[in-house]
Structure formats: C-alpha cells, structure tokens
N, C-alpha and C positions, 0 to 999 in steps of 0.2 A: 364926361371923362372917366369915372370913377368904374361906371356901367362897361366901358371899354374895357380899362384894365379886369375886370371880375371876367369879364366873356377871356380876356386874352388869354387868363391863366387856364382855362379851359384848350385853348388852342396848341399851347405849345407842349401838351401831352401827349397830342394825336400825330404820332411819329409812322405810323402804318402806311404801307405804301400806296394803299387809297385818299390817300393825304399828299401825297410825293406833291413836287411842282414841277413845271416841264424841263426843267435843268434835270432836275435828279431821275426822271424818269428816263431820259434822255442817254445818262448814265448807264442806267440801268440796262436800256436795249442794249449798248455799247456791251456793257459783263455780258448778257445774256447770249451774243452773238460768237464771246471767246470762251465759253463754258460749254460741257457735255452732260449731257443724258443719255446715261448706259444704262441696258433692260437685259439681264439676264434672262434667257427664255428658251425652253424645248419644248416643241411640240402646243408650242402658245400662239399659235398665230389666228385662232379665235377673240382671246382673249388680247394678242395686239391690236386687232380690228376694233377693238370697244376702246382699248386705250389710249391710241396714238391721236386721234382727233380731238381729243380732252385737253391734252397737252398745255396747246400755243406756244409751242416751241418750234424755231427756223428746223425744217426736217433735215438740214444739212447737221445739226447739232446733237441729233439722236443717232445714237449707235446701240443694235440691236446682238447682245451675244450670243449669237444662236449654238448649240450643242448637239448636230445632228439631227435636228426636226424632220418630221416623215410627212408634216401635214400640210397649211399653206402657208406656213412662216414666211416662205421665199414672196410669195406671190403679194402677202399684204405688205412686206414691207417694199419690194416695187411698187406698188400701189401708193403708197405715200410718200415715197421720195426717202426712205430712209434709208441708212445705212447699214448693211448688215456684217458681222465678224464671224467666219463660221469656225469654231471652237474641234466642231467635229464630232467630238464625244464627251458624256456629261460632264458635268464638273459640282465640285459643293460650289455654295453659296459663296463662301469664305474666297476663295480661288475665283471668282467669279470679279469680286469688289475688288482683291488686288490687280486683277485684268485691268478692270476698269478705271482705277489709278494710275497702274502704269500708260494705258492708253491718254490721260490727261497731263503725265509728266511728258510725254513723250511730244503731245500737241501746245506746251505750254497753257492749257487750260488753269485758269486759279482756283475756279470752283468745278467742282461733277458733282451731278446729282447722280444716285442707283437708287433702282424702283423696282418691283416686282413688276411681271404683267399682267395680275390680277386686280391692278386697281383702275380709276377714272381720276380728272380731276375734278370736282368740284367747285372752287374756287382759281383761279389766277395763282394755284401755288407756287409755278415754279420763281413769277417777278416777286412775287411777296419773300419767301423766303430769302431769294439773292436781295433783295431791298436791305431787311436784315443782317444778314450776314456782311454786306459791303460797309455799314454805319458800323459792326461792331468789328473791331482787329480780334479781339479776346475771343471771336467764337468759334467754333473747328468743327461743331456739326449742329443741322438745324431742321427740325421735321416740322412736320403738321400734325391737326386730330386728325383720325379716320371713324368712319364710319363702317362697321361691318353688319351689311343689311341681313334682316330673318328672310327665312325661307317663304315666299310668296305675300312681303311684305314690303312695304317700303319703309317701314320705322325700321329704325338698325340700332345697335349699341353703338354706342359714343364712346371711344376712349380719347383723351384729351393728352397724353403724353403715356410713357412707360416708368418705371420705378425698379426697383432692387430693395428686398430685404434680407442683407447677407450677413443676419445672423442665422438667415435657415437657406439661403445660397436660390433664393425666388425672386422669381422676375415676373413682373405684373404690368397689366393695363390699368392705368386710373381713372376711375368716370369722375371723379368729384374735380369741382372746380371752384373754385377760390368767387364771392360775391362783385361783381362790377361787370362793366365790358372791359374784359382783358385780354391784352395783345400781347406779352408772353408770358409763357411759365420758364423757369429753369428747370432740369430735369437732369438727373446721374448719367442717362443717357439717351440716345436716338436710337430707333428701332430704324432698321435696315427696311424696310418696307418700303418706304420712300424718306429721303434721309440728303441734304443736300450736304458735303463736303468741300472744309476749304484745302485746297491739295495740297500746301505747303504745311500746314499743324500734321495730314495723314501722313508725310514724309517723313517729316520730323519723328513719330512715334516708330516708323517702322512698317504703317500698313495694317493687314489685317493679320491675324495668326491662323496661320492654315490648318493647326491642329482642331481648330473649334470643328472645319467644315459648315455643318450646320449647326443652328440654335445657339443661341448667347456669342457669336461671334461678335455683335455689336454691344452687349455691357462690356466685354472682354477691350474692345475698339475704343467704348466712353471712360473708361475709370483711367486708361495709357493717355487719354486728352488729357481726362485733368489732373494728374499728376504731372504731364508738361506744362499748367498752366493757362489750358484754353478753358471752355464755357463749353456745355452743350442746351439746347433751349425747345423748347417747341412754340409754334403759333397756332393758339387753339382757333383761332380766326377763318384760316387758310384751314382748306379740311378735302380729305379724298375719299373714296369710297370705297373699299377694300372688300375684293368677292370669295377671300379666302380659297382659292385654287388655284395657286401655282404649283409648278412642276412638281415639288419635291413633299407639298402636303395631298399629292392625290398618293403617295407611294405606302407601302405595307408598314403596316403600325409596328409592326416589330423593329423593324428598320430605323422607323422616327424613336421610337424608345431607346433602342442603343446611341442615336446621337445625342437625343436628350441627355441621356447617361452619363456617355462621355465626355458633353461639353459642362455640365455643371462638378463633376470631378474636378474637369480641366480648370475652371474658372475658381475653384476651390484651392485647391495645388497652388494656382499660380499669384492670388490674389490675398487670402484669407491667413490666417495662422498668427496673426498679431494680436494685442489688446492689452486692457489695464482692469483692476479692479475698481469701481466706481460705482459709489452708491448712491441711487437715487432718491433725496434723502424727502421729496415731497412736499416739500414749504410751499408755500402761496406767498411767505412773506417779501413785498414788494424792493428788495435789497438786491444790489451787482448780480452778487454770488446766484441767488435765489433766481433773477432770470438767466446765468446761465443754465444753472443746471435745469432748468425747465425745458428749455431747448438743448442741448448740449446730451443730454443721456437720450433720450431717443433717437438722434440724429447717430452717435455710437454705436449704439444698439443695430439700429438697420443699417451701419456698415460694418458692422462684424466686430468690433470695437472693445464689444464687454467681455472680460473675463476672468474671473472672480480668486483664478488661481496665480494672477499676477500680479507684479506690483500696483501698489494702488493710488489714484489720483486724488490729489484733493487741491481745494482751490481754500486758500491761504497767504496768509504769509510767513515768511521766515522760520521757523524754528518749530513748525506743527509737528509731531512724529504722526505715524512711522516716514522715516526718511525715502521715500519711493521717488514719485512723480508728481513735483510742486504746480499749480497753475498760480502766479501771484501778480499784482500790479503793484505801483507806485507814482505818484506825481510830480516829484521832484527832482531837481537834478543829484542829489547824493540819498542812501541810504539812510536808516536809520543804523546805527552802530553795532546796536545786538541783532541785527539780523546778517551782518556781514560774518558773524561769527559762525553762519552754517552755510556760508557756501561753499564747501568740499563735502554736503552732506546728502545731496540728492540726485538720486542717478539722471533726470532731467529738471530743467527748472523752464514752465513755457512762460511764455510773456507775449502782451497783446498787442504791443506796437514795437515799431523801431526802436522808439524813447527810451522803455522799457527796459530792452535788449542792452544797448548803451549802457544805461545807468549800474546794472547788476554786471553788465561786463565790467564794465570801470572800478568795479568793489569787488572782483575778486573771483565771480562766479564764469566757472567755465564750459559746466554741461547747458548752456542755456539754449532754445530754439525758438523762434519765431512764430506764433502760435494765434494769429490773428482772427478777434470775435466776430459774430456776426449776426444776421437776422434773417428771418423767415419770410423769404421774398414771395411767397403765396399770401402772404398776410400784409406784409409793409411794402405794397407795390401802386403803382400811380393810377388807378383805375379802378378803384374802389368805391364804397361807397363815400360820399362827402355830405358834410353840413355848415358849407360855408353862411355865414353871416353878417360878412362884411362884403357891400362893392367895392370897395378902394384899397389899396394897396396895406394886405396884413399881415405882419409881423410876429413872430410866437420865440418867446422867452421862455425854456421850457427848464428847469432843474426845484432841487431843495435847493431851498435858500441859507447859505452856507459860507461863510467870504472865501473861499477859495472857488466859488463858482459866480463871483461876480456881480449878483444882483444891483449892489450899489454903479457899477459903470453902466450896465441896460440903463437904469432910470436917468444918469447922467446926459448917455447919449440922444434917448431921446427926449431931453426936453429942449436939445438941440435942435435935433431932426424937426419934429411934431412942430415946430414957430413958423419952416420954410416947406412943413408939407401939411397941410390939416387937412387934407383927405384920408390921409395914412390911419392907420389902427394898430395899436401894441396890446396883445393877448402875452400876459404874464403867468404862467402857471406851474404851479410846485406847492406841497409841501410849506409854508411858512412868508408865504405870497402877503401874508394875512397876518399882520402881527397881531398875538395876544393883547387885549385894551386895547388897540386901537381903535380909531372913531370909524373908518373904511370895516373894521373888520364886524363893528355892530351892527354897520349899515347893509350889510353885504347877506342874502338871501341862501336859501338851497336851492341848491339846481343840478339834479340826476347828482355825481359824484362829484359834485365841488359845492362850495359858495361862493358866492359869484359877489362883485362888486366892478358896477359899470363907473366910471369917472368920465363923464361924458368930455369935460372941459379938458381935461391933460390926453384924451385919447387913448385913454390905458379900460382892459376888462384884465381882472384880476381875476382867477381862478385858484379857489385854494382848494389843492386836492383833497378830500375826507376819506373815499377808499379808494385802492389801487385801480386804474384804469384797464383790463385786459387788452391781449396785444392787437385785437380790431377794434376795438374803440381807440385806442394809442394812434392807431394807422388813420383814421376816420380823421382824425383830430388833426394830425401831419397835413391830412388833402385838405382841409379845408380852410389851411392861409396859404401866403405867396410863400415867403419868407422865412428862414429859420435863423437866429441868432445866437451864436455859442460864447459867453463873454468870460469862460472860466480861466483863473489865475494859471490855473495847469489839468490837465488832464491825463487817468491812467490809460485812457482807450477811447470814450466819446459815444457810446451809443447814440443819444440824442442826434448827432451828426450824418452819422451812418442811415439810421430810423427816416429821418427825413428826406433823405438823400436818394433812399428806395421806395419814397411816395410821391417823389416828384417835384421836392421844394427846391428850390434853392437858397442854400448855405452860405453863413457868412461867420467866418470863425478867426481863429487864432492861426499863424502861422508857428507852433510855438506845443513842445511837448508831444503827447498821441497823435494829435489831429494833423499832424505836418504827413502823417500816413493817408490821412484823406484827401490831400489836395492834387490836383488835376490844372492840367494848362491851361489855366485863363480862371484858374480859381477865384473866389471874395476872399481875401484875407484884410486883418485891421492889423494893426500897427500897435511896439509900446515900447516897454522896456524889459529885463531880466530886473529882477529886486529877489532882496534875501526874504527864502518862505518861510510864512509863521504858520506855523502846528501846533502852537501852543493848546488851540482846543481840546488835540490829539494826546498830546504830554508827548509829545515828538521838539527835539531841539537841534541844531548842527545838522540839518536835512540838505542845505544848500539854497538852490534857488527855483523860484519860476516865475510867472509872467507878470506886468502889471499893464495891462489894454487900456491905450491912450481913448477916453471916449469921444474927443474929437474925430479919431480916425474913424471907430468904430460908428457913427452919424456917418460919416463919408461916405465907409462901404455901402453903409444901406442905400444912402443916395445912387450909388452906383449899382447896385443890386436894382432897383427901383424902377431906371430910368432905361434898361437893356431892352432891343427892339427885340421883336418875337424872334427871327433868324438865332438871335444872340444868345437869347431864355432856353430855344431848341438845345442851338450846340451845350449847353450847362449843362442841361435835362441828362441830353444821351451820353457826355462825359461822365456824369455822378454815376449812371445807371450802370454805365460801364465798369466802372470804379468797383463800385458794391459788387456788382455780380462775379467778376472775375476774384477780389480781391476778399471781401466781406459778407461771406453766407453759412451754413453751419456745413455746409459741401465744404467748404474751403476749410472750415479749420478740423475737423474729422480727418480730410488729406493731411493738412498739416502735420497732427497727433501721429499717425501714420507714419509718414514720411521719417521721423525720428525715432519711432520703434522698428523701422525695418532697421535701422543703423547700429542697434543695439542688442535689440531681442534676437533670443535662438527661435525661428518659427517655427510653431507647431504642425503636427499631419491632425488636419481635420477631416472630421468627415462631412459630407456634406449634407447630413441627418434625417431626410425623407427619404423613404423607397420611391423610386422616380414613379413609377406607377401610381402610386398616393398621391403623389405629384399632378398628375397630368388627369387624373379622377379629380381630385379637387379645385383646381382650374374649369376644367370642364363643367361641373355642374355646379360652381360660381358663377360664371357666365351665361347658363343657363339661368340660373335663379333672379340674375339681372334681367335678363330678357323678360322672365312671368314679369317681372314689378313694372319692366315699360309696360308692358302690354297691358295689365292690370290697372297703370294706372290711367292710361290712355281711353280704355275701352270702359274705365268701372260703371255700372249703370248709377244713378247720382241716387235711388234709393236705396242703394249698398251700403249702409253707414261700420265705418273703421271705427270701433270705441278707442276711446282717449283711456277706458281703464281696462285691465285685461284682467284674467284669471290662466294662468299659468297651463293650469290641468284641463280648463273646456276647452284651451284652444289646442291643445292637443288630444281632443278627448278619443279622435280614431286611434289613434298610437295604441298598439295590444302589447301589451308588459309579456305576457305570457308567451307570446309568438316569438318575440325580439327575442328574450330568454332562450326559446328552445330553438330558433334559428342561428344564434350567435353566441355557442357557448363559451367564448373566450372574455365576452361580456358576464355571464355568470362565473367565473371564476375571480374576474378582477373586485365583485365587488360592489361593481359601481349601480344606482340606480339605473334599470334601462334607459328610463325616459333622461336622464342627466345625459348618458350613453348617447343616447341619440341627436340630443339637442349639441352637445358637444364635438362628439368625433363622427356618430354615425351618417350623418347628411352628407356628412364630405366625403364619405367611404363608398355614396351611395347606395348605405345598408336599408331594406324595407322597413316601413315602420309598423306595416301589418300585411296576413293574409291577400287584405285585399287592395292595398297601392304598393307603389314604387315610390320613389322617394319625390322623382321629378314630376308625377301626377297627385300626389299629399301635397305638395307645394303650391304645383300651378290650380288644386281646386281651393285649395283654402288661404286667401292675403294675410291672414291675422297671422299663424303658424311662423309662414314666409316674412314677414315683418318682424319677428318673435327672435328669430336665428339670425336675420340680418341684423338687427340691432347689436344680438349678443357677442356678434363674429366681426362687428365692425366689416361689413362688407360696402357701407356706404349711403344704405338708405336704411328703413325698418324704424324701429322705435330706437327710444332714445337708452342707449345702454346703460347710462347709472339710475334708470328707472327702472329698470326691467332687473338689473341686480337687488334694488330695494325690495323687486316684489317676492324675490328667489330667497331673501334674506326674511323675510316676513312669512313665506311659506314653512322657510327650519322654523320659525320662530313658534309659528301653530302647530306645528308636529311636534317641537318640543316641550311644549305645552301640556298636546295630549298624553305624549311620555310622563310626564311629570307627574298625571293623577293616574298613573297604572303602577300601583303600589306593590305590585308582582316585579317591575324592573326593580334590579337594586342600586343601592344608592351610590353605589363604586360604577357602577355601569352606566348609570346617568351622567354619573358628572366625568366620565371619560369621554361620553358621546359629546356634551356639552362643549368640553376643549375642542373636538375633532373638528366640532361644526362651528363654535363663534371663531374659533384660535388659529384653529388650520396644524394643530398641534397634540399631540399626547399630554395629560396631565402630567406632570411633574411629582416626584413625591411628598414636598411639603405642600404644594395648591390642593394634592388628591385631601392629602390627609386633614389642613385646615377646613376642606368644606364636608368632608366627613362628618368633623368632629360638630361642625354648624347643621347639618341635617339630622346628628341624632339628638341635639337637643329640640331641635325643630324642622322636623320631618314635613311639615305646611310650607318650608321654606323654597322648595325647588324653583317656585315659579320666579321669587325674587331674585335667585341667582342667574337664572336664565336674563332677566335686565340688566343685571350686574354686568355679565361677561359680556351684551350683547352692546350697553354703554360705557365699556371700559377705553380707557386710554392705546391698551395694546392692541384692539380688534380696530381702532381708528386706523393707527400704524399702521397693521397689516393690510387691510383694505381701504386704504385712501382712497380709491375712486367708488366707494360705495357712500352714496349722499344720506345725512341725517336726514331724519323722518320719525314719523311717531312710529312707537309700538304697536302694535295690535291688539285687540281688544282682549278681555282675558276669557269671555263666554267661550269660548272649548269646553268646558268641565265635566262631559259627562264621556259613559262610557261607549254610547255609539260616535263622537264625535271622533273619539280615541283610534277606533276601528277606521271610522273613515280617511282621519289620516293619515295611520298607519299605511292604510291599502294605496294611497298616491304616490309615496315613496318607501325605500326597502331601507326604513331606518337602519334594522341592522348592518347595513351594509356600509361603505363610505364613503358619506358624501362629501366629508373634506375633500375627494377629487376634483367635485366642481368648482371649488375655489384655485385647489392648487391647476389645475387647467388653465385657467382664468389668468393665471399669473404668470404663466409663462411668457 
C-alpha cells in the first residue's frame, strides 16, 4: 500500500499530454479540429513542402497567407489539401497575425496557431500545446523550444523559451534550463515563430500593433497579455526545428536594421519610462524581507523597473523615512496604533494580500495597492530534482517555531492523525524544531544543514535548520513529500504555501488571513475560531485578532488530503499551478509595481541605450560562440584536458596589446587595459584581438579563452564567474604588489591607484592623507595596506559577488617580477573600469 502511494505521487505530476487518457485526448481531437493554423508565406512554397507534413494537422485546418508568390506556393498547397488566402502583395509580419486573428474571430476558432514557413515539427506540437492551453484558462499564448540547426550539421542550438531585459529594451533566446524533466517554463513572452494563441485573451488586448511590422511585435503582444491578466508559457518538451529563412530574414540588412530600430524605439515609447529607486542591499540573511529582495531586484531590474532618480522603495513598516513607496505586511486584523499615525504619508503603500489590503484600508490608509509575492517558478516547479525517503503518505511542517505559527496544533493534530494512519510520516522543520536541553535535541545528529532527529514511535523527523537552505535545496525538499501543512495563527502572505504549491504538493492550510488568497475550488482548508492576538513577544498590544486552528479539524483535512484518488491529486495539482503562475511569480508582482506607477508617475522619454547595430553584432556573435561550445564540447577529443585552474594572461597569451592599441584607438584614449578592453566590450564588437585572428576564429581555436568570456558575460556556460572574478582580483593584487617595491611610484600615486582598484573609488582626502602620514613613518608598509583595503568591509559592499579566498603569496619582490607585471596590464591606466563594467 504504502509503495502505491510513493509511485502515485509520482503519477499525478505527469500532466503532459503523452499522459492524456482517451477522454481527454478525445477532447483534444474535438479543439484541434475547431482551431487554425495560419502560415504567413511568400515565395515559401519550398519551405511549405518541408513543413506541412510535419504538422498532423486536419489540412482543412491550415490556411496558408500567401503575399503574391511567383514560385510553387499554389501548387504545394494543392498538393496537400491546404487552404490558401491570397493577400496579393507583401505584408509585415504584424499585419499578418492580425489577419490571422481576424480569420479565427470570424470562423469562431478559440485557439490559432501562427508559424513561420521555415520550421518542421518535431514532436506532436501542435496536440501538446492545445493540451496545455485547454487545462489552463489563465494562459493566452504558448510556444515550444526550437532548434535552429548549423550549417551542414545536424546538432543545432537549442533555445528553450525567449526573455526580455528591458532595462537595456533586449530580447534574447535562453539555452539554459532549469535541473529535472520539465514540462513548462513561464516565460515574459512567445516568440511568433510558432506561437499557439487563445483568441479570446488576443481580442481582449486588441491584437497585434501594426506599428512594430516586424521584430518585437510579440514582446510588444506578451507584456498587453499580462497586464490583462493571462500567463504566457513555453513547453520545452514539444520542440521544432527552425531553418531560419523566411521571407523577410532573406531581405537587405539595412532594411531589417531600420525595423529593428524602429521596433525597440517603439517598444521603448510605449512600454518603459516608469520605475522606483531600490537598493539592492545584498543580505543572504535568511529573513521575509531578505528573500524578497533577492528576488524582487533583479526581476525590477529586467523589467526596466530601477531608477535611482525616483522615489524610493523600501520594505518596512509604518513610519520608515523617506516617505516614498512603502512595501509592508501585517498579520492581524487591526494595526498597531503608531503606525496608523503615517498613513497620509506615502505616495503608495503595497501590501501582499487581500488581508493586508483590508486591514490598512480599515486604519485609514488610502494610496494602498495590491502587490502580491511570489516565487521563481524555474526553481520552485514539480519536476525537479527529489529525495524522497519516505513510501507512505508525507507530511512537512515547515516554519520557525513561534506561537503565532502554530507549532503546538501540528503536534496536537497529529497525534491524532498518526493512531488511525501509521503509515503516514510528519517531517517538522524550522528553526527551533529542537528545543534547547532538550533530551530529542541531544539525541538528534548532523545531517548536511539540519540535525536531524528521527522518533521512529510518534512518526515525527525533526529537522532543525542550522543554515539557510538555498531556493533548490528548499524546492528538492517541497518534491520530496505529499503533503504541506500551514497551521499559522495568522499570516502576512504565506510563502511556504505558495513554495509548495509550485512543486507540486498539495496544501492544507487556513481559510483565515493571506492564505484565503491561495485558495482554489475544491481547496484543503481546516477549521477554528477568530481569538484576540497576543504580540506580546513583539511589545505590540490592542492589534485585534487572528486565528486559533481547531486541531481536530486540521487531522481531518489531512485525512482528506490523504485519501484523494489520482483524478482528484491531478485536478489540485493543476489548480495550485494555476493559481501560482497567473497569480504569484515575480512576473506578476513587477506588473503589479507597474500597474500603480503608470497611475501616478509622469513617464520618462527613454532611450533605448544600444546602437542597434551593437545590438544585432552582439546577438550575433553570442550565438555564435554558443554554437563553438556545442561543437567543442561534442567533438572535444577526451585527450584535450580543460584545467580546473586558469591563468588569466596564457590563456589569452595570442591577444597583441600593441596591435589592439594601434587598431582601436578609442581604446587608447579611454584608458582602459586592452586586454580588459577586449575581454569586456571588444568580443562583442567583434574587434580583432590580433594581426593574425578574428575574434570568431580566437574563440573557435581556443575553449579555455571561450570559457574565460563566457563565464565573465554570463552567457550560460564557461567557467564559473565568481571564480574567475577571484582570479581578476588576485591578478590587481600581484601587480599591486609589484607597484609597491618600485619605490620610484610615489606614495600619493599608489594609494590613489589602490582606491581605484580595491574601491572602485578616488581617495578621499582624509583616507589620502591618513595613509600618507602611515607610509612615511613606514614606507615597508604598502604591501600591508594593499590587505587592508583588499579585506575591508567597504570592498565586501562593493563587490558582493566576488567570493573570499586567500591572498596571494607575497614572493613578487623583486625587480623583474615588477616588470613582468607591469607589462600584463597598463597599470597606469584604469582599471577600475573592469569593475565598474562588471557592475552594470
């Protein structure tokens, strides 16, 4: 029995429609047969001949746009029974999709797919994606990965969804993919390549905007979905094969550059111009506040969000200055007294639930909005890794132990539960699981980041956290029981809920405070009463009230959570998922933020800060440098060996300093070391790095280099970037070393280069002058200072993501050593650049 349930919980994850049953397949033929597929196409009738047998779609169901074609469009698509619309003469792309819209309003179609005619399918995409789409309402557009194969190759690059970073208004492919077999990603938007559409969300918005024409007309399409509301998704599962030659990429580059141009202006103009100041202030420490902002500022950031000359956010409560834009929670039904005293004090005040909302309306506050948390559904999703340990039905009690989070009713209800189920298993873990002196807590071992203590008789593992769990061990930990159980008096928001919810457990909580935001039709809730809440912990009094969970009830639910047939597990599954993903992602609350500054703020004219040609150069030979690493790593011969340590300067030892210089003299002007130069800006510029290569022949003869840049640029593979910062940061260190015994530099000169390089800063003039006055009584002193600034508290600040490590040895000393690393980099020059780069 037990062995059943551990396989079942396996089963009702697998929602993909190679899973379907014959009802819902059944279904599915039904949609598939009232739905269209519209192919935009001139002079594609080669390229329809490759596509339309791929399909397995009823040919009655495809309509083919045609724009004037000279070649045999006519002819293939009699050939396959297709339907062709002849347009006449060309059309953009944009103009194309709302054709294709209207033709679906017009036939009552719910769904239409648009495709280019350059791809194949590969898998059954078109049943897979309507599979998807029909289980979720919330979703309005859903694609696939593609595959776009090398020239006389059949390995291709893999992008796995598309992306937006508009704080620089770029729209990218993503190769990287999240650890498990996963069957969706969410995603900002669908790339029009192949893209299925529910026609009633594209009504709703409006359609497509015919000023894009081409390029970004579909992020322009995804960000109007989800500010209605809908979800957009890919299924990396489902995949096509993209031959990159449709009509309008074989046309004159100039031409594709001015719509380039035009549409990221456009999407700039019409989209961007909002934001808050928000500082990222870099804590690990494991607190509310500290995971949001860990998520929460980058997610801002790549949707254009930051900006340092507005008012500024901060997540608090009540009475914090300066008075801008409050983010605050609360758990009770009333206020605390003196924070009622500031609300006429801030131009918004967000709040994470309904509850929330409520409570600060009812005290007084009237700029409030709706501002709901969320999680990172690439990481907290059901198809991850797991390390289940239990067959039989498990449970997981997850908080600090705190009386407002209930501890005492968990153990209540299960000593309930645990007499009428002894299969079952309660996994308790938090923070204070583990009372000090107690006799469980002497007996209880180390185990990775807990101590563990198993109670085999009560069916309880106690888990007391010792350090913070990161958010995929958190995830690991969610997939690997049934059950999650939330017993808190009250809550301001609920992660733990949410967290689980998007790993595929199912939930059984309060109806009662935040969480009454997570509940879904046919939800687990327990039962209890409203009781006046004690804060006395807090030195909070007159708060009002919140919950007290009858633990009888709460045994019930679990009984009821427990005993649900797989059909029943399923529907839970894809209701939570639904839940989260439309409701609770950092997509959604970045809208939300939004949503309330278009209400308020005067928008700024941004620009949209790349020369599009820089643009579409460094895209370009991105993708290229992807393609060396497949092929590299595909083909490496196995006596190649990749060192695990590098050396900065052999692996770029072809790089001519001299050549770069007198090729690129706008490089010599700014300052900056070539090789920084190059490693930095110039690969993307595709500037040479010597006489005798090109940038894309330096890369594809040499992996280490190409590992070197990939790491530094976060392109997805390469080494590991706060290594390779360690080693960059260990290179100043030996060059300022060798400065140190060249007793020709003086000592005002050193310790200005000093700040430049640990600080990223000019000396000040009392720092100048205090280490003055310490070098002239002790002029042996430099090398100490150089450890000083290099382990000070401010150079942590600055460079959070540069990991501790030891110093370097101190043998430099002499005067060829000085020379030598003089000549690696152009000390004179400034290298604070490669920092402040770095930090952008």
């Amino acid at each position: 029995m037990t062995k059943n349930f551990a396989e079942s919980s396996l089963k009702w994850k697998d929602i993909s429609f190679s899973n379907a049953n014959p009802d819902e397949i059944k279904e599915i033929e039904k949609l598939l047969n009232t739905s269209l597929l519209i192919i935009p196409s001139i002079n594609g009738g080669k390229l329809l001949s490759n596509m339309i047998p791929t399909l397995k779609v009823p040919a009655e169901r495809i309509i083919v746009l045609d724009q004037g074609s000279t070649d045999s469009t006519y002819e293939v698509c009699q050939r396959y029974g297709v339907e062709i619309q002849q347009l006449n003469t060309p059309h953009t792309y944009t103009q194309c999709c709302n054709i294709a819209l209207g033709i679906a309003r017009m036939r009552h179609a719910d769904f239409v797919y648009i495709a280019n005619n350059d791809i194949i399918f590969v898998t059954d995409v078109a049943r897979e994606l309507l599979y998807e789409m029909s289980n979720d309402i919330s979703l309005g557009a859903v694609s696939c990965s593609q595959v776009i194969p090398l020239v006389n190759d059949e390995i291709g690059v893999l992008s796995h969804r598309v992306y937006w970073n508009l704080d620089r208004t770029e729209f990218e492919h993503d190769r990287t993919i999240p650890e498990g077999d996963i069957y969706r990603l969410e995603s900002d938007f669908c790339e029009g390549t192949c893209v299925l559409i529910r026609t009633k969300a594209a009504t709703e918005i409006g359609g497509f905007d015919d000023n894009f024409g081409f390029y970004h007309e579909d992020a322009d399409f995804g960000i109007r979905l989800r500010e209605a509301g809908y979800t957009t998704a890919y299924l990396p599962q489902s995949q096509i094969k993209h031959f990159a030659g449709s009509t309008f990429a074989q046309g004159k580059s100039e031409s594709r550059l001015n719509y380039i141009n035009n549409s990221r202006k456009l999407f700039t103009d019409k989209h961007l111009g909002y934001g808050l100041k928000y500082i990222d202030h870099g804590s690990d420490v494991a607190t509310s506040w500290n995971i949001i902002n860990q998520n929460l500022f980058p997610y801002m950031k790549r949707y254009g969000l930051i900006d340092n000359e507005r008012p500024e956010l901060l997540f608090s409560h009540p009475g914090i200055q300066p008075y801008d834009c409050l983010y605050s929670v609360w758990e009770t039904s009333n206020l605390p007294q003196k924070w009622i005293e500031n609300k006429n004090n801030y131009k918004s005040t967000y709040l994470p639930s309904m509850w929330n909302l409520n409570v600060f309306k009812k005290s007084g506050f009237e700029r409030v909005h709706y501002v709901p948390l969320g999680v990172e559904t690439d990481i907290f999703q059901p198809w991850g890794k797991t390390e289940r340990q239990y067959d039989g039905p498990t449970f997981l009690w997850f908080a600090r132990v705190q009386y407002r989070k209930g501890y005492d009713v968990m153990l209540k209800a299960w000593q309930t539960f645990s007499i009428k189920h002894p299969d079952a298993m309660l996994i308790v873990c938090g923070h204070g699981v583990l009372p000090l002196g107690s006799k469980i807590r002497s007996q209880a071992r180390q185990w990775r980041k807990f101590l563990r203590f198993d109670d085999d008789k009560a069916r309880i593992s106690y888990r007391e956290t010792i350090t913070p769990l990161a958010n995929e061990e958190l995830a690991s930990f969610y997939r690997s029981v049934d059950f999650l159980v939330l017993t808190s008096r009250s809550e301001g928001f609920g992660f733990s809920v949410v967290e689980a919810m998007a790993c595929g457990v199912i939930t059984i909580f309060t109806s009662y405070g935040a969480t009454t935001d997570m509940m879904y039709d046919g939800a687990i809730t327990f039962g209890g009463r409203e009781v006046e809440a004690d804060y006395s912990d807090k030195e909070f009094s007159q708060v009002g009230n919140w919950w007290e969970p009858d633990p009888e009830d709460v045994s019930t639910a679990m009984a009821r959570a427990m005993n649900l047939t797989l059909d029943e597990k399923k529907a839970h599954f894809r209701k939570a998922l639904t839940l989260v993903r439309t409701k609770f992602t950092w997509r959604n609350t970045c809208l939300a933020i939004r949503a309330d500054l278009k209400k308020w703020q005067v928008k700024k004219s941004i620009d949209y800060k790349r020369d599009v040609t820089a643009a579409i150069t460094f895209t370009s030979i991105v993708e290229f440098l992807k393609q060396v690493d497949l092929l590299q790593s595909s083909r490496r011969d196995s006596s190649i060996k990749i060192p695990a340590e590098i050396n900065l300067i052999e692996a770029f030892g072809e790089f001519d300093r001299e050549f770069y210089l007198k090729k690129y003299p706008d490089v010599k002007q700014s300052l900056i070391d070539p090789l920084n130069h190059y490693i930095f800006y110039g690969w993307r510029e595709e500037r040479n790095p010597s006489e005798l290569f090109d940038t894309k022949s330096f890369f594809a003869a040499d992996p280490i280099a190409l590992k070197i840049v990939a790491g530094l640029n976060d392109l997805g593979f390469g080494y590991n970037r706060d290594y390779l910062f360690a080693k960059i940061t260990e290179w100043q260190i030996r060059g300022l070393r060798a400065i140190a015994e060249d007793y020709e530099t003086t000592d005002e000169y050193f310790i200005d280069l000093l700040y430049k390089i640990a600080l990223n800063r000019k000396a000040d003039a009392d720092g100048l002058d205090h280490y003055m006055k310490v070098l002239a009584r002790s002029p042996r002193k430099r090398k100490i200072l150089i450890r000083q600034m290099f382990s000070s508290s401010e150079r942590a600040k600055i460079f959070p993501f540069i990991p501790k490590f030891s110093l370097p040895s101190e043998n430099v000393g002499s005067v060829d050593s000085y020379t030598r690393v003089r000549s690696q980099f152009n000390l004179s020059g400034s290298l604070r650049d490669l920092f402040a780069i770095t930090r952008r």
